[in-house]
N, C-alpha and C positions, 0 to 999 in steps of 0.2 A: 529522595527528599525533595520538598519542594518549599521555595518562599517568594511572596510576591503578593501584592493586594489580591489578589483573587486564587483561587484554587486549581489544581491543573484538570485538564480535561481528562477523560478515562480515556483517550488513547494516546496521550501525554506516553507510557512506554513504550508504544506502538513505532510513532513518531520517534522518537530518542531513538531506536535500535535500526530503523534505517539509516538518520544521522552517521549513525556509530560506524555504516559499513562502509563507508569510505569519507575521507575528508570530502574529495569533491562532490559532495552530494549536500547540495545548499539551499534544496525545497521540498519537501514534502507536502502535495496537495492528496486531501483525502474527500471522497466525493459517494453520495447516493443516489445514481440511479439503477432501476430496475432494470429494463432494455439492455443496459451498457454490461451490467450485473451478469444477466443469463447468457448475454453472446460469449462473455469474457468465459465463464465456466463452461459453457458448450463448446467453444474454440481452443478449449485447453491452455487457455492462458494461465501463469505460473496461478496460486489458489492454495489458500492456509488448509487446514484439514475445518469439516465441517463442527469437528467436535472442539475446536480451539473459540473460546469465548475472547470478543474481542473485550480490548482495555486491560489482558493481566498481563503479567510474565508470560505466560505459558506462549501467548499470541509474538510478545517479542519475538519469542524464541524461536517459533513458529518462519518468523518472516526472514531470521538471521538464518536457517536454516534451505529456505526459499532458495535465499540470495547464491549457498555458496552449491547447493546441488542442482537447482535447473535454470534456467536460462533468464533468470529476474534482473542479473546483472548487464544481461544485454536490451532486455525491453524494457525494466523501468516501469513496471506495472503487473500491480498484481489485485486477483479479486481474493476478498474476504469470505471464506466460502460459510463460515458458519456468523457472518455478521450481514446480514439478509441489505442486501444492494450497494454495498461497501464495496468502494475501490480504492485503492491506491496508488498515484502515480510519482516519481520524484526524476531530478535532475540536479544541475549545476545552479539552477536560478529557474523562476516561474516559467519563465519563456520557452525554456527544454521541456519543465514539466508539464505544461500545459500543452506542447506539441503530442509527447507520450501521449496524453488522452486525446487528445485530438487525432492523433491514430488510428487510434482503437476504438474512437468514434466511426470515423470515414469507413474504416473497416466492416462496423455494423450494420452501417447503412447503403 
Protein backbone atom coordinates (compact mmCIF):
# COMPACT_ATOMS: atom_id res chain seq x y z
CA UNK A 1 0.00 0.00 0.00
CA UNK A 2 0.98 3.32 -0.67
CA UNK A 3 -0.16 7.19 0.44
CA UNK A 4 1.21 10.28 -0.02
CA UNK A 5 0.63 13.37 -2.57
CA UNK A 6 2.16 11.61 -5.36
CA UNK A 7 2.30 8.00 -6.42
CA UNK A 8 5.08 5.48 -5.86
CA UNK A 9 7.65 4.90 -8.39
CA UNK A 10 7.45 1.21 -10.19
CA UNK A 11 10.57 0.30 -8.32
CA UNK A 12 9.05 1.50 -5.14
CA UNK A 13 9.21 -2.67 -4.26
CA UNK A 14 12.44 -3.00 -5.66
CA UNK A 15 13.81 -0.46 -3.31
CA UNK A 16 11.56 -1.63 -0.01
CA UNK A 17 13.02 -5.33 -0.35
CA UNK A 18 16.54 -4.21 -0.23
CA UNK A 19 15.60 -1.82 2.80
CA UNK A 20 14.09 -4.90 4.37
CA UNK A 21 17.57 -6.91 4.09
CA UNK A 22 19.03 -5.39 6.93
CA UNK A 23 18.27 -2.41 9.22
CA UNK A 24 21.69 -0.99 8.43
CA UNK A 25 21.06 -0.35 4.91
CA UNK A 26 20.01 3.30 4.89
CA UNK A 27 20.37 4.20 0.87
CA UNK A 28 19.47 2.70 -1.90
CA UNK A 29 20.82 4.54 -5.23
CA UNK A 30 19.49 3.22 -8.40
CA UNK A 31 21.21 4.28 -11.55
CA UNK A 32 21.20 3.87 -15.86
CA UNK A 33 24.20 3.57 -17.31
CA UNK A 34 25.07 1.40 -20.36
CA UNK A 35 28.99 0.93 -19.94
CA UNK A 36 28.52 0.42 -16.14
CA UNK A 37 25.56 -2.05 -17.15
CA UNK A 38 27.61 -4.46 -19.58
CA UNK A 39 30.98 -4.39 -17.41
CA UNK A 40 28.80 -5.13 -14.42
CA UNK A 41 27.06 -8.44 -16.31
CA UNK A 42 30.33 -9.37 -18.07
CA UNK A 43 32.41 -9.14 -14.67
CA UNK A 44 29.78 -11.36 -13.07
CA UNK A 45 28.68 -9.10 -10.83
CA UNK A 46 25.76 -10.42 -8.52
CA UNK A 47 22.51 -9.78 -11.64
CA UNK A 48 18.57 -10.57 -11.40
CA UNK A 49 17.60 -13.17 -14.00
CA UNK A 50 17.02 -11.53 -17.30
CA UNK A 51 13.38 -12.72 -17.41
CA UNK A 52 12.55 -10.89 -14.05
CA UNK A 53 10.66 -7.48 -15.00
CA UNK A 54 11.77 -4.73 -13.09
CA UNK A 55 9.09 -2.84 -10.73
CA UNK A 56 6.92 -6.30 -9.68
CA UNK A 57 7.31 -8.71 -6.76
CA UNK A 58 8.80 -11.04 -8.79
CA UNK A 59 11.97 -8.62 -9.04
CA UNK A 60 11.73 -8.08 -5.07
CA UNK A 61 12.08 -11.44 -4.77
CA UNK A 62 14.63 -11.62 -7.20
CA UNK A 63 17.03 -9.35 -5.41
CA UNK A 64 16.07 -10.85 -1.61
CA UNK A 65 17.19 -13.94 -3.19
CA UNK A 66 20.58 -12.23 -4.72
CA UNK A 67 21.36 -10.89 -1.26
CA UNK A 68 21.12 -14.28 0.78
CA UNK A 69 22.86 -16.70 -2.15
CA UNK A 70 25.89 -14.72 -3.78
CA UNK A 71 27.88 -12.31 -2.67
CA UNK A 72 25.33 -9.05 -2.88
CA UNK A 73 25.75 -8.77 0.73
CA UNK A 74 29.29 -8.15 0.52
CA UNK A 75 29.58 -5.67 -2.53
CA UNK A 76 26.36 -3.89 -2.44
CA UNK A 77 25.70 -3.88 -6.00
CA UNK A 78 23.86 -5.48 -8.31
CA UNK A 79 22.95 -5.12 -12.25
CA UNK A 80 19.33 -5.59 -13.37
CA UNK A 81 19.99 -8.00 -16.02
CA UNK A 82 16.48 -7.95 -17.69
CA UNK A 83 15.90 -3.94 -16.77
CA UNK A 84 18.43 -2.75 -19.87
CA UNK A 85 21.23 -0.44 -17.92
CA UNK A 86 19.90 -0.58 -14.45
CA UNK A 87 22.07 -0.73 -11.38
CA UNK A 88 21.82 -0.82 -8.12
CA UNK A 89 24.01 0.09 -5.37
CA UNK A 90 23.14 0.60 -1.55
CA UNK A 91 24.74 1.25 1.98
CA UNK A 92 24.62 2.69 5.34
CA UNK A 93 23.95 6.33 4.00
CA UNK A 94 24.71 7.81 0.36
CA UNK A 95 28.39 8.17 0.92
CA UNK A 96 28.93 4.24 1.20
CA UNK A 97 26.49 3.92 -1.47
CA UNK A 98 27.95 6.06 -3.76
CA UNK A 99 31.49 4.70 -3.05
CA UNK A 100 29.95 1.05 -4.13
CA UNK A 101 29.46 2.52 -7.54
CA UNK A 102 32.28 4.36 -7.60
CA UNK A 103 33.99 1.13 -7.48
CA UNK A 104 32.63 -0.54 -9.94
CA UNK A 105 33.05 2.53 -11.79
CA UNK A 106 37.19 2.76 -11.35
CA UNK A 107 36.87 -0.79 -12.03
CA UNK A 108 35.50 -0.20 -15.50
CA UNK A 109 37.59 2.11 -16.44
Amino acid sequence: WASGQYPPSSETLSHAAIYALDPAIGCVLHIHHPQLWRYALDQGVAATSPQVAYGTLAMAREISRLYHETDLAQYRVLAMAGHEDGIIAFGENPDEAGRVLMRLFVDAT
